[in-house]
C-alpha positions in Angstrom: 114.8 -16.8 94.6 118.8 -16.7 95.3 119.2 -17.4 91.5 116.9 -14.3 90.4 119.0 -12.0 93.1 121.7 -13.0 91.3 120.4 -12.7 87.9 118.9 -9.7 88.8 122.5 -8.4 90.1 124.1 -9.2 86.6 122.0 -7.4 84.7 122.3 -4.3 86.8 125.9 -4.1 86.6 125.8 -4.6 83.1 123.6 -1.8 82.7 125.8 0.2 84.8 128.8 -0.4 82.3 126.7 0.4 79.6 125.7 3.5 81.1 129.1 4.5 82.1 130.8 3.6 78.5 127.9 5.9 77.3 128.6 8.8 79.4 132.2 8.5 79.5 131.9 8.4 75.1 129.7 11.7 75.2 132.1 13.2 77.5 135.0 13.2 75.5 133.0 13.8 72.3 131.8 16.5 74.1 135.2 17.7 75.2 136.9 17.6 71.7 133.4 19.1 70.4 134.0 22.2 73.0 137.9 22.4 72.5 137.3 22.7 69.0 134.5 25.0 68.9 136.5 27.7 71.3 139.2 27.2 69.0 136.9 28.2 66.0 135.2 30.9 67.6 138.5 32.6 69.0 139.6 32.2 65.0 136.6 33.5 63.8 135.2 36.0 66.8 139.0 37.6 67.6 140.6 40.3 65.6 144.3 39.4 65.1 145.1 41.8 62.7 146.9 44.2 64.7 150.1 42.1 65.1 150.3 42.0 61.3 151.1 46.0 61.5 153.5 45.7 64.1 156.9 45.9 62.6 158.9 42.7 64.3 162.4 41.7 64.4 164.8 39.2 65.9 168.5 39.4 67.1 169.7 36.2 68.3 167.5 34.7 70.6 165.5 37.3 71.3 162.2 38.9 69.7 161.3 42.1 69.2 157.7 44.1 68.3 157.2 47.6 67.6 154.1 49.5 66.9 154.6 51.5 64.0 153.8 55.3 63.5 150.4 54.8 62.7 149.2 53.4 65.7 148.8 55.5 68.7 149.2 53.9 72.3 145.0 54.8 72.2 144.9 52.6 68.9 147.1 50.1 70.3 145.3 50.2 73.7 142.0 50.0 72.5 142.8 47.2 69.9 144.1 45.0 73.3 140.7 45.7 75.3 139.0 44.7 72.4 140.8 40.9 72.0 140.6 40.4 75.8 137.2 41.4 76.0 136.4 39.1 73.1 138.5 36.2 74.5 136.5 36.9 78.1 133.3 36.8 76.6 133.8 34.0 74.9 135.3 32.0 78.1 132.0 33.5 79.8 130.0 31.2 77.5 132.1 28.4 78.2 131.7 28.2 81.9 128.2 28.8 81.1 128.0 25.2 79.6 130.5 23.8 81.7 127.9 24.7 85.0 124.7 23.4 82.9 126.5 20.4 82.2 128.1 19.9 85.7 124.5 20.5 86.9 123.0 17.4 84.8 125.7 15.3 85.1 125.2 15.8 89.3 121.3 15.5 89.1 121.2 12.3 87.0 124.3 10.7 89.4 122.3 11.7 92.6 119.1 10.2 90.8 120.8 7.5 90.1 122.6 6.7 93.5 119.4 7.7 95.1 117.7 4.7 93.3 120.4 2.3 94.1 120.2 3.0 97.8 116.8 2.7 97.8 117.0 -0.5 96.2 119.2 -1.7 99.0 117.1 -0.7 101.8 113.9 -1.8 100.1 115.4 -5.4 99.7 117.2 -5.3 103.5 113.7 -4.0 104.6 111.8 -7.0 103.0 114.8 -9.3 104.3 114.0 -8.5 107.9 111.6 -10.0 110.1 109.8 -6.3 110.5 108.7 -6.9 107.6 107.5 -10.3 107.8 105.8 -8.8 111.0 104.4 -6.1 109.7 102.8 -7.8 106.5 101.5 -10.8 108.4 99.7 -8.2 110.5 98.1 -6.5 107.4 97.3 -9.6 105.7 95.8 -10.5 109.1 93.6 -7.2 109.6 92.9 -7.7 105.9 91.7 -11.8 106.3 89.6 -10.9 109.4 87.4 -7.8 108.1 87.0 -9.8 104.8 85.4 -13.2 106.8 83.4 -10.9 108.7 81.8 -8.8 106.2 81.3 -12.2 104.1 80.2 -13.9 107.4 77.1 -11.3 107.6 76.8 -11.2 103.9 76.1 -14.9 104.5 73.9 -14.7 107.9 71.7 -12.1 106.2 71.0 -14.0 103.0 70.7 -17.6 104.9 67.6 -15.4 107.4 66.1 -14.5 103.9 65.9 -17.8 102.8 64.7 -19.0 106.0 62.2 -16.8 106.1 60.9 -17.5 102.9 60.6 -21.1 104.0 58.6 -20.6 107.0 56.4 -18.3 104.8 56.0 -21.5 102.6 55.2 -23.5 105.8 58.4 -25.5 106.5 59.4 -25.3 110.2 62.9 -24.7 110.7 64.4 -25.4 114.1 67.4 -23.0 115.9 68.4 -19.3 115.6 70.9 -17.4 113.7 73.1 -15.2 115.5 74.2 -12.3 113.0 77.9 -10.5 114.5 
């Protein structure tokens, strides 16, 4: 019994690596898979075409950006909302995922710890002598309705026969006592 505990032991912690190597490889795929898809959708989804009309220069160290005549500071201010809203929206969707996938991860890790303690308590629960109390009891209970119902099963067929054997004239001595 001590060598299936332990058996039994092994292979659970080997599943556990397993299962951690597997989530811990989906999680960085999943990482780079995110990082690069906000990365696409910010080249794709953002307009960045306003910096090319800005008329930029350097002296030294220092850089410079000016608007040219053509844009007004409504132009200019409008073309701002619009990449920050864009660049908000898409961060939206983000922590959108980011909770669903916090949300599994959490149900699956509580299921899982759930079990485990479970386990533990079944197995210290069967270890004790409660449980050797408690099932001897049963199995007593159980044992003493099943002899008594087969007991009168038994006294009720063994009067049939008897009576059928007085019937046919043989004399049977004594008295059956059914519970």
């Amino acid at each position: 019994m001590i060598a299936a505990d332990k058996n039994s032991i092994g292979v659970n912690a080997k599943a556990q690596k397993t299962t951690f190597w597997v989530c811990f490889i989906a999680g960085v795929a999943g990482g780079i898979f995110a990082t690069l898809s906000i990365i696409l959708s910010i080249y794709v989804f953002v307009d960045v075409d306003f910096v090319n009309n800005a008329s930029c220069g350097s002296r030294g160290n220092f850089h410079y950006c000016f608007v040219d005549e053509a844009w007004d500071s409504g132009a200019y201010l409008s073309a701002i909302t619009t990449f920050y809203g864009t660049i908000i929206t898409i961060l939206i969707g983000v922590l959108a995922i980011l909770a669903t996938l916090a949300f599994l991860v959490v149900r699956t890790s509580a299921g899982h710890h759930a079990q485990e303690a479970m386990e533990g308590e079944v197995e210290r629960y069967f270890a004790s002598n409660a449980a050797v109390v408690s099932i001897e009891g049963k199995l007593s209970a159980l044992a003493d309705s099943l002899v008594e119902q087969r007991t009168r099963e038994l006294a009720v067929r063994l009067e049939t026969i008897i009576t059928a054997l007085e019937e046919d004239g043989f004399d049977i001595p004594g008295t059956i006592a059914t519970p």
